[in-house]
DRENDO-615684 format. One record per residue (C-alpha): residue number from 1; x, y, z. Coordinates in steps of 0.1 Angstrom, whole numbers, padded with zeros to 4 digits. Layout:
N
+------+-------+-------+-------+
| resi |     X |     Y |     Z |
+------+-------+-------+-------+
|  NUM |     X |     Y |     Z |
...
+------+-------+-------+-------+
REM end
This chain:
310
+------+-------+-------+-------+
| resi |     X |     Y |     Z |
+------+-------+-------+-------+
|    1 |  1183 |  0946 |  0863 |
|    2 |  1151 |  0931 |  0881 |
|    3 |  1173 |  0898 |  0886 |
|    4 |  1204 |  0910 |  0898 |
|    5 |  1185 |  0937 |  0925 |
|    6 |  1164 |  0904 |  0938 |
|    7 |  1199 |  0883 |  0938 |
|    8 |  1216 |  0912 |  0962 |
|    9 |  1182 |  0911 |  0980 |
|   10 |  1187 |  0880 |  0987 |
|   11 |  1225 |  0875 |  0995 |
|   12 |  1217 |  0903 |  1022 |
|   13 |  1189 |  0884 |  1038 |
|   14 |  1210 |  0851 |  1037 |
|   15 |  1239 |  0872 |  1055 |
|   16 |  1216 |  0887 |  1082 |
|   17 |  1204 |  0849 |  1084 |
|   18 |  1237 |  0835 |  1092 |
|   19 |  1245 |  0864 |  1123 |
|   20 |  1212 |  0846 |  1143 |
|   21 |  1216 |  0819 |  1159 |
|   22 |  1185 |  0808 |  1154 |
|   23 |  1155 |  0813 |  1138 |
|   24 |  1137 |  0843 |  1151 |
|   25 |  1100 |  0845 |  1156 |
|   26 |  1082 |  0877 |  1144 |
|   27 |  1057 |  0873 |  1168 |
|   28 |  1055 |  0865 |  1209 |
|   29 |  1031 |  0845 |  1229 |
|   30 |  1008 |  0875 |  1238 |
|   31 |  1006 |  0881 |  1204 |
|   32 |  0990 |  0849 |  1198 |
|   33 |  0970 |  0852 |  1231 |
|   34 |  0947 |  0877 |  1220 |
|   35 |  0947 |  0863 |  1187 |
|   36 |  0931 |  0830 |  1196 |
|   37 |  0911 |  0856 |  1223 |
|   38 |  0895 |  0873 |  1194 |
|   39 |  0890 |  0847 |  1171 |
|   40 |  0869 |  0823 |  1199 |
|   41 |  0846 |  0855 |  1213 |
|   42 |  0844 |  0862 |  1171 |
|   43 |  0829 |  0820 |  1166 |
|   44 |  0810 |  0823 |  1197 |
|   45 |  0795 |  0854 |  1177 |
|   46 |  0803 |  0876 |  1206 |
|   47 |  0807 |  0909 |  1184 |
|   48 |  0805 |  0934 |  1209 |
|   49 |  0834 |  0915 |  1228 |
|   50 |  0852 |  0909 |  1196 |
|   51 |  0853 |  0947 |  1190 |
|   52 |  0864 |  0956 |  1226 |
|   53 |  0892 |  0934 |  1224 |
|   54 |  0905 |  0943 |  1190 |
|   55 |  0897 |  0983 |  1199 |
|   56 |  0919 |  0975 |  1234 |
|   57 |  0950 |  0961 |  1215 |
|   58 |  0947 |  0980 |  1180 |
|   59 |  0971 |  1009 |  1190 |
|   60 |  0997 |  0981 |  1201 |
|   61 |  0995 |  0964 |  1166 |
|   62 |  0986 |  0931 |  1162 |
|   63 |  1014 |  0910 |  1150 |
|   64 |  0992 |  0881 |  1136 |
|   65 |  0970 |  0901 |  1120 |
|   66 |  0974 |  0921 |  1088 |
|   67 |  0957 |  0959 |  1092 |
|   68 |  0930 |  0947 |  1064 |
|   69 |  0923 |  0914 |  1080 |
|   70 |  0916 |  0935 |  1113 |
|   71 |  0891 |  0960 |  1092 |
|   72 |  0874 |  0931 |  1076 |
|   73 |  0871 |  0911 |  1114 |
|   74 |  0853 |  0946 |  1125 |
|   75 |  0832 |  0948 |  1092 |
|   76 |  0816 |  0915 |  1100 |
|   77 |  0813 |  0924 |  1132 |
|   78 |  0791 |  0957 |  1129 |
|   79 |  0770 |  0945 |  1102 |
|   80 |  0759 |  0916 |  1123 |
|   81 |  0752 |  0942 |  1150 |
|   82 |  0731 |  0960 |  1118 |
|   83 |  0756 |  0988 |  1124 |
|   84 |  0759 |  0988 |  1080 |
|   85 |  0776 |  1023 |  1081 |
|   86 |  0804 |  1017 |  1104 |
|   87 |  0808 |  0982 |  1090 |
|   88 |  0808 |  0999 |  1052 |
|   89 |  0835 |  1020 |  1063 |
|   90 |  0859 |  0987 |  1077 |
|   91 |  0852 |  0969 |  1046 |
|   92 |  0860 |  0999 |  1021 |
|   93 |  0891 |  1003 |  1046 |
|   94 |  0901 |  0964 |  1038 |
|   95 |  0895 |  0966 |  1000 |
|   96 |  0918 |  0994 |  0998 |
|   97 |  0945 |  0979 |  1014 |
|   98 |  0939 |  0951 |  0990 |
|   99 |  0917 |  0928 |  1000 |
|  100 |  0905 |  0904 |  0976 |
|  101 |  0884 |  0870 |  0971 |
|  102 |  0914 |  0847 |  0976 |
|  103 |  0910 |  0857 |  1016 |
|  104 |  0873 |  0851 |  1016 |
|  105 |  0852 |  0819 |  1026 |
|  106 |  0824 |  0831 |  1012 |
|  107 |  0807 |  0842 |  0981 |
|  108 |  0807 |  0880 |  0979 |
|  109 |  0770 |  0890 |  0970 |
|  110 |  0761 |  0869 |  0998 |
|  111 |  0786 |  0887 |  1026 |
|  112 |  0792 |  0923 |  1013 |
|  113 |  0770 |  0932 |  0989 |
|  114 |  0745 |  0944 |  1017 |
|  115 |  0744 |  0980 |  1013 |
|  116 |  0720 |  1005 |  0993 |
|  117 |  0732 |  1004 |  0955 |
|  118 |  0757 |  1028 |  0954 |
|  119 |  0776 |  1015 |  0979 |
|  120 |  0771 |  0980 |  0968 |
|  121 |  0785 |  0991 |  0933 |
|  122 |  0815 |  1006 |  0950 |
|  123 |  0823 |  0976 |  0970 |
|  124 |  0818 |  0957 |  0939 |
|  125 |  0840 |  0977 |  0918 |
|  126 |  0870 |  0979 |  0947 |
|  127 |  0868 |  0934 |  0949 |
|  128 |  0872 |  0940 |  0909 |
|  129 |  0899 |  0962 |  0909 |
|  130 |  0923 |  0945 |  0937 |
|  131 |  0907 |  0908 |  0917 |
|  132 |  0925 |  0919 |  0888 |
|  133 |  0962 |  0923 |  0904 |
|  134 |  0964 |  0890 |  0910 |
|  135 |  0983 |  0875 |  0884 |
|  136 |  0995 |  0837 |  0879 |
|  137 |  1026 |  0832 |  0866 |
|  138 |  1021 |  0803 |  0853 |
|  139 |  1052 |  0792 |  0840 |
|  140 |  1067 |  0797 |  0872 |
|  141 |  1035 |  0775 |  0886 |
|  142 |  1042 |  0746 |  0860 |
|  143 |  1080 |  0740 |  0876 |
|  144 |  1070 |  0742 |  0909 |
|  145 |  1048 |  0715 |  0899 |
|  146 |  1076 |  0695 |  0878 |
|  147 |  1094 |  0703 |  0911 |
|  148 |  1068 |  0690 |  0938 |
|  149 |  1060 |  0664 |  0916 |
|  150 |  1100 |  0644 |  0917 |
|  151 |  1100 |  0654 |  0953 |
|  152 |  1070 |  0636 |  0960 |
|  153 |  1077 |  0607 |  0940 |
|  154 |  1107 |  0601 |  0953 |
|  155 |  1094 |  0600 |  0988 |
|  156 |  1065 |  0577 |  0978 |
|  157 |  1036 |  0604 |  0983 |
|  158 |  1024 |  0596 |  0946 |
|  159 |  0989 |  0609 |  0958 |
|  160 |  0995 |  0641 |  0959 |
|  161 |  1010 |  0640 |  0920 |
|  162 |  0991 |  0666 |  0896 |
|  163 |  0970 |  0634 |  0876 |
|  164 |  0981 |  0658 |  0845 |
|  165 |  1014 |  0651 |  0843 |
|  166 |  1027 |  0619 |  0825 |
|  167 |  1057 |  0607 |  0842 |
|  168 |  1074 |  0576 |  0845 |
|  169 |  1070 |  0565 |  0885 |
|  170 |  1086 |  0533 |  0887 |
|  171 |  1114 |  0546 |  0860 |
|  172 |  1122 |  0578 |  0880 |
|  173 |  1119 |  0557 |  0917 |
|  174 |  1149 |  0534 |  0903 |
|  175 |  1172 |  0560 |  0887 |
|  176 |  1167 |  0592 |  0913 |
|  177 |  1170 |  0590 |  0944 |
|  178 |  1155 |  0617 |  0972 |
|  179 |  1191 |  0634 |  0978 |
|  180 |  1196 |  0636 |  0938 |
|  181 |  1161 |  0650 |  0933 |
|  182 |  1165 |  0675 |  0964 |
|  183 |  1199 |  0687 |  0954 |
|  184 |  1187 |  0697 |  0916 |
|  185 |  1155 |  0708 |  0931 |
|  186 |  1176 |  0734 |  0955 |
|  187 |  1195 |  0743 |  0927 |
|  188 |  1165 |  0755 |  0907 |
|  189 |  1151 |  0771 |  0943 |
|  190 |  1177 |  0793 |  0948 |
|  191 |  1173 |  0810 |  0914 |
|  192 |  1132 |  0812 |  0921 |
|  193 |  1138 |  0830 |  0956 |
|  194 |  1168 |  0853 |  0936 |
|  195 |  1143 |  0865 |  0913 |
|  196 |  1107 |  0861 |  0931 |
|  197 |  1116 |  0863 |  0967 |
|  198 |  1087 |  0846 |  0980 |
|  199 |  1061 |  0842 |  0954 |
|  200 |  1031 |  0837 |  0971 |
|  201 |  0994 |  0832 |  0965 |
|  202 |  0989 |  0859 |  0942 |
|  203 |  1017 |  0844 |  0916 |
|  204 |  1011 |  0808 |  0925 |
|  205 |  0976 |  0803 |  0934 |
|  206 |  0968 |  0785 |  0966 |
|  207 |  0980 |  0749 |  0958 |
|  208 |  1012 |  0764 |  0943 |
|  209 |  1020 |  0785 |  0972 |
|  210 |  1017 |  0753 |  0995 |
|  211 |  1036 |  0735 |  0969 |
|  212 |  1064 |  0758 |  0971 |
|  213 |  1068 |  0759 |  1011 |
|  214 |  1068 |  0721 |  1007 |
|  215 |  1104 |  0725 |  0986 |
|  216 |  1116 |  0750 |  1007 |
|  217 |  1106 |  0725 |  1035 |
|  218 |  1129 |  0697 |  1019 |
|  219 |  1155 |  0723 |  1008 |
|  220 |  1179 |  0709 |  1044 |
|  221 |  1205 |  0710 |  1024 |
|  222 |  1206 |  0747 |  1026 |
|  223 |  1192 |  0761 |  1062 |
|  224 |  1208 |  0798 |  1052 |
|  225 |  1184 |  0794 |  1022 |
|  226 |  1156 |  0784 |  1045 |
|  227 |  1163 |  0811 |  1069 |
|  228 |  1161 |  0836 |  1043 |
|  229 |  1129 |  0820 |  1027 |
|  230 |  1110 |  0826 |  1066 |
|  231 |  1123 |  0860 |  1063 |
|  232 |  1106 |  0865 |  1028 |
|  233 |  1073 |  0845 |  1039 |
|  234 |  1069 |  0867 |  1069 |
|  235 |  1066 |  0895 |  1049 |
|  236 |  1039 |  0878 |  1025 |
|  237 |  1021 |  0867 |  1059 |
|  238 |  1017 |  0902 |  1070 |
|  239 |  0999 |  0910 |  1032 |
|  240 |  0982 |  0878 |  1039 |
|  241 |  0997 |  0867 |  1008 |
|  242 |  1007 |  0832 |  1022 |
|  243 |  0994 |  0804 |  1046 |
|  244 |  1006 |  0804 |  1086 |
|  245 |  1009 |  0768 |  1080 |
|  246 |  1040 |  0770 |  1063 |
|  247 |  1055 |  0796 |  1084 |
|  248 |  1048 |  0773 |  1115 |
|  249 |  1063 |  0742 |  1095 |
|  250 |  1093 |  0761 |  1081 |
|  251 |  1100 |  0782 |  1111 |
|  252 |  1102 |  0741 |  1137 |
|  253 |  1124 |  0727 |  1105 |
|  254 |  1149 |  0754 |  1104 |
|  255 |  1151 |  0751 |  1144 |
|  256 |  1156 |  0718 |  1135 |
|  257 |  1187 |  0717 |  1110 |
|  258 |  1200 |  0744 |  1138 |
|  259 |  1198 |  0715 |  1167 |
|  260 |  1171 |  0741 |  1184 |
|  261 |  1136 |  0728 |  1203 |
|  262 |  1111 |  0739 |  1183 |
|  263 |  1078 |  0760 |  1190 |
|  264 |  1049 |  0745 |  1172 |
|  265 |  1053 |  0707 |  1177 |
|  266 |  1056 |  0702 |  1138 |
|  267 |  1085 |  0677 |  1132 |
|  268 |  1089 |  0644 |  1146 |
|  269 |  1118 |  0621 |  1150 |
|  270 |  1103 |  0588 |  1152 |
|  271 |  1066 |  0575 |  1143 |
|  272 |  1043 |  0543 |  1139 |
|  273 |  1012 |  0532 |  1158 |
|  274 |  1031 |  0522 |  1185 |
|  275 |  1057 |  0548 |  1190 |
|  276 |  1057 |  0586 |  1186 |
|  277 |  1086 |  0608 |  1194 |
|  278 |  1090 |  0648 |  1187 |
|  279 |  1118 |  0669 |  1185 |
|  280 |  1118 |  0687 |  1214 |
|  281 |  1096 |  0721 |  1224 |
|  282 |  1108 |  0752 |  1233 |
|  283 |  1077 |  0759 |  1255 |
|  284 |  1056 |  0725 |  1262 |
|  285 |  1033 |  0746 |  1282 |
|  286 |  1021 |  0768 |  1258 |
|  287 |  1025 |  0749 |  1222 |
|  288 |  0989 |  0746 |  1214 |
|  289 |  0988 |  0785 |  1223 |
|  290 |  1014 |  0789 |  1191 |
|  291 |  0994 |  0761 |  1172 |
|  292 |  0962 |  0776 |  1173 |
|  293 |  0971 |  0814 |  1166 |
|  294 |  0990 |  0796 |  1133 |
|  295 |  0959 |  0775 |  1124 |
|  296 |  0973 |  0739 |  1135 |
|  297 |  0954 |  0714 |  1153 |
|  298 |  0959 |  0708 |  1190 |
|  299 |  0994 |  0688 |  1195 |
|  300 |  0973 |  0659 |  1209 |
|  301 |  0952 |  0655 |  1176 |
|  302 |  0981 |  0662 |  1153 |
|  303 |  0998 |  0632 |  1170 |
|  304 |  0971 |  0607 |  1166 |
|  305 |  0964 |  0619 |  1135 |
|  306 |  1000 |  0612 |  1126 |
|  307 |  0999 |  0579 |  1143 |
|  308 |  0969 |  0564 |  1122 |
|  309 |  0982 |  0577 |  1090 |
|  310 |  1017 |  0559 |  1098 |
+------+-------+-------+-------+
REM end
């Protein structure tokens, strides 16, 4: 039953997919305006700024930003203003709407555990309890690293192959080819997305998540696929359950395929140390604006970076 409801999710996507023209954005440049606002007056350990700006735009919505993300931004900032019981009621706010220690940098007795004992042991209990949904499916994770293992191989990225898996390079370079591999790989995508939508960090782990957008990413063989993959990765991004990475990759590759610019400078036609060329931008002016609010390097040092690693 579970199958077949996720298959007609899915057919419906793909058909609202196909009457766009294009990929379209779930965000605007404003939106990422006062994102990158908040974030550099947050490092510049601003607080008081950081809370005026987020207080200014909070009734709007923030598109970037997921409700718990903006509760734990506003928890770090009171308690480094040593304002612990506003910033204890932000960061019980953000554990029940599910935070969890996938999302943090930081070790949690260090960061949160800051109150008097009774609140500490309530914090503690909340990280504990939203810790515990998270569940790896790890079946699921072992194809998706059969899967990302062929693509990569094919395409001569051997580096980035799991060192636990015993496969025959040379043997599968001569008898596959990268269309073979990405056609049996799309097969077995479609059936993934039928049944898991888009699975996410909390079924794949972090590597497996990125792993997955990367054969999505190859999957040109199907753009209505892709385009109802960006529909289901928005929807993890808002639970912060995926990486803006692959949204900003995904989003420039289905502009691609559709003979669009694209917004985030991600995909290039042509590049060695000598020559560079990008598929072209839908706004020039403002890319880095889109880059940063989606955690990408500045264009300029995404190119050279591409250019010494060619």
């Amino acid at each position: 039953m579970h199958y077949w409801k996720a298959l007609f999710t899915t057919i419906f996507l793909t058909i609202a997919c196909c009457n766009s023209s294009k990929a379209q954005p779930f965000f605007s440049l404003p939106d990422c305006i006062v994102l990158n606002k908040i974030d550099s007056l947050f490092s510049a350990k601003d607080y008081v700024s950081t809370l005026n700006e987020i207080n200014a735009i909070q009734a709007k919505g923030l598109q970037l930003m997921s409700d718990r993300q903006v509760h734990l931004r506003q928890f770090y900032c009171y308690k480094n203003l040593q304002i612990l019981d506003t910033a204890f009621y932000h960061l019980q706010q953000a554990l029940m709407m599910g935070l969890h220690c996938r999302e943090l940098p930081c070790d949690i007795a260090d960061d949160f555990l800051v109150f008097d004992s009774t609140r500490n042991k309530s914090i503690a209990a909340l990280f504990s309890k939203n810790n515990s949904i998270i569940s790896i499916d790890y079946q699921l994770l072992n194809q998706i690293n059969d899967m990302i293992s062929y693509d990569q191989i094919v395409r001569d990225n051997v580096k980035y192959i799991d060192s636990n898996l015993y496969l025959n390079i040379d043997s599968i370079r001569r008898t596959l080819s990268i269309g073979v591999v990405d056609s049996i790989n799309l097969q077995k995508l479609r059936l993934i997305i039928a049944k898991y939508g888009w699975p996410g960090c909390n079924i794949l782990g972090i590597k497996g998540d990125i792993d997955f957008w990367g054969l999505v990413q190859h999957a040109d063989k199907d753009v209505e696929l892709q385009k109802t993959a960006l529909i289901l990765l928005e929807a993890q991004l808002r639970i912060n359950n995926s990486r803006k990475e692959n949204y900003a990759y995904l989003y420039d590759r289905i502009c691609v395929n559709d003979n669009k610019p694209q917004l985030f400078g991600t995909q290039v036609k042509n590049a060695d140390k000598n020559n560079f060329e990008l598929h072209p931008l839908q706004d020039a002016a403002n890319v880095d604006v889109y880059r940063k609010a989606f955690n990408l390097t500045s264009l300029e040092v995404y190119i050279a970076y591409f250019k010494q690693h060619k």
